[in-house]
N, C-alpha and C positions, 0 to 999 in steps of 0.2 A: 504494500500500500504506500503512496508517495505523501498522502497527508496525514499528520501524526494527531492522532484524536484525542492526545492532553489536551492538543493545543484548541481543543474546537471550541465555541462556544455551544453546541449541541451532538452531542453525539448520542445517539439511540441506535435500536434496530426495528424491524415494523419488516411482520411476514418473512422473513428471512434476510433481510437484504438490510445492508447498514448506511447510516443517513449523517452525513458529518456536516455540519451549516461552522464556518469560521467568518470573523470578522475581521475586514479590511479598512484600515483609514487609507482613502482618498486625496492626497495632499492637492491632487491638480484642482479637484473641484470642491475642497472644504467638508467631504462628506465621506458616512460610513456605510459599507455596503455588506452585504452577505453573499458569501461564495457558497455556495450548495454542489454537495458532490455525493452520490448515492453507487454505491457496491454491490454485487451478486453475497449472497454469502458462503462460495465455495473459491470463485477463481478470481475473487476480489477484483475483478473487472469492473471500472466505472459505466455507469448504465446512464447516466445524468450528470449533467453539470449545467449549474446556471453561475455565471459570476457577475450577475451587476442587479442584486433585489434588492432593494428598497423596503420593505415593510416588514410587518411584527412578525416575531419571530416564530411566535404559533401559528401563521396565516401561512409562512413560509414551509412548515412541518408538514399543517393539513394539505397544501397544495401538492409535496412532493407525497402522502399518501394514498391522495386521487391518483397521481399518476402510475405510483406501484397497480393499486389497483386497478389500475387501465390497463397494463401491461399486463399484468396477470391473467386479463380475460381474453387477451389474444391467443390464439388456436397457437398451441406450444411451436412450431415450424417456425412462426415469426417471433416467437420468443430470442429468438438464437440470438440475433441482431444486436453486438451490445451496446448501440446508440438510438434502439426502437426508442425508450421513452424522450 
């Protein structure tokens, strides 16, 4: 894994898959942002990355759980894809 999850402001797991959210200050534009990056839980494969969110941090958790669950309900074949979500 390349992001070390002391350092996260959230790390959990949700249905097998691990959800690391860090926070980044922004010097160009004065502001702080959250990198979101989400794992397989076997070949630690990133599945998801978003690196410029803006809002609450539970808003950020629930949104990356809809998409677990999005992917989840894909017909396993397209599962494989590890940039689907």
């Amino acid at each position: 894994m390349e992001h070390n999850p002391a350092a996260a402001k959230h790390n959990s797991f949700y249905k097998g898959f691990h959800i690391l959210i860090f926070e980044e200050y922004g010097a160009e534009d004065d502001q702080y942002r959250s990198h979101a990056y989400v794992y397989d839980g076997q070949e630690r494969e990133m599945l998801y990355e978003d690196d410029d969110v803006q809002m609450p941090l539970a808003d950020i958790v629930a949104g990356i759980h809809g998409r677990i669950d999005a992917f989840l309900a894909l017909p396993l074949e397209q599962q494989q894809h590890p940039y689907v979500m």
